[in-house]
N, C-alpha and C positions, 0 to 999 in steps of 0.2 A: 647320379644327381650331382657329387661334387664336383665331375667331370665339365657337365653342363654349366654348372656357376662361373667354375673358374675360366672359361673361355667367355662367359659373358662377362667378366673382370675385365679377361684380359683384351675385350673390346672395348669397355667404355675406359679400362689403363690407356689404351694407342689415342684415345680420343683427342687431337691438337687443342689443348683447352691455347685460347688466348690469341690462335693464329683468325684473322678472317674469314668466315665461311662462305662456303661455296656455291653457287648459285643455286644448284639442285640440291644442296642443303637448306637453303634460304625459303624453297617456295614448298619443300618437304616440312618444315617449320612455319609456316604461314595456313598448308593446307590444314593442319594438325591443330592449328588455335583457331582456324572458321571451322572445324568439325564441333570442337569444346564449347566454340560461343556459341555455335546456332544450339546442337543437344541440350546443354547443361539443365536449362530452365524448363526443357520438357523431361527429360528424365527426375528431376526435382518433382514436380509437379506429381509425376505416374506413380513415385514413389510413395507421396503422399496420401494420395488417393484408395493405394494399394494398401497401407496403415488403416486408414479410416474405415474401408470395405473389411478387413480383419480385425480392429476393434471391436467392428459392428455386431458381427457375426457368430464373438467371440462366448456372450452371452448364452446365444440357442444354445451352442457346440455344447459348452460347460453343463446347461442344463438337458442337454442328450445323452451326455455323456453319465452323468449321476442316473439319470432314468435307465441309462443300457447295465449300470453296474447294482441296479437295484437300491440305492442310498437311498432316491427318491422314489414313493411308491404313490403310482399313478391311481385315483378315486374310482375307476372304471379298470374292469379285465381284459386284456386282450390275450386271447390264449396263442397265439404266434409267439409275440416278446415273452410270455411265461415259460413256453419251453425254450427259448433261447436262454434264459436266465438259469435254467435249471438243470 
């Protein structure tokens, strides 16, 4: 692993900070900020989305989960989940 680091050092160390870049630098750095602008707002977005669907959710799970550990004890038998409990 330290191996790996230090050679990515020692690539962005050689990096000409300050001289001009170079044309296939220029449009490697252009393609790279139209990839960010187009994604960012939809990745933002899914993420969101992806929160509020696991907020959502989070209730049942919580109250499945007490009913699977026996905390909560359901008004009706089901002799399945009772020998799972026991």
């Amino acid at each position: 692993m330290e191996a790996k680091n230090s050679a990515f050092m020692d690539l962005v160390a050689s990096t000409p900070i300050g001289k001009p870049e170079s044309e296939a630098e220029r449009r490697l750095r252009e393609a790279a900020e139209w990839v960010v602008d187009t994604t960012e707002e939809r990745a933002c977005e899914g993420q969101k989305s992806f929160l509020v669907m696991c907020m959502m959710t989070f209730p049942a799970w919580l109250l499945l989960l007490f009913v699977a550990l026996g905390v909560i004890k359901l008004p009706f038998d089901i002799p399945g989940l009772d020998n799972l409990l026991m």
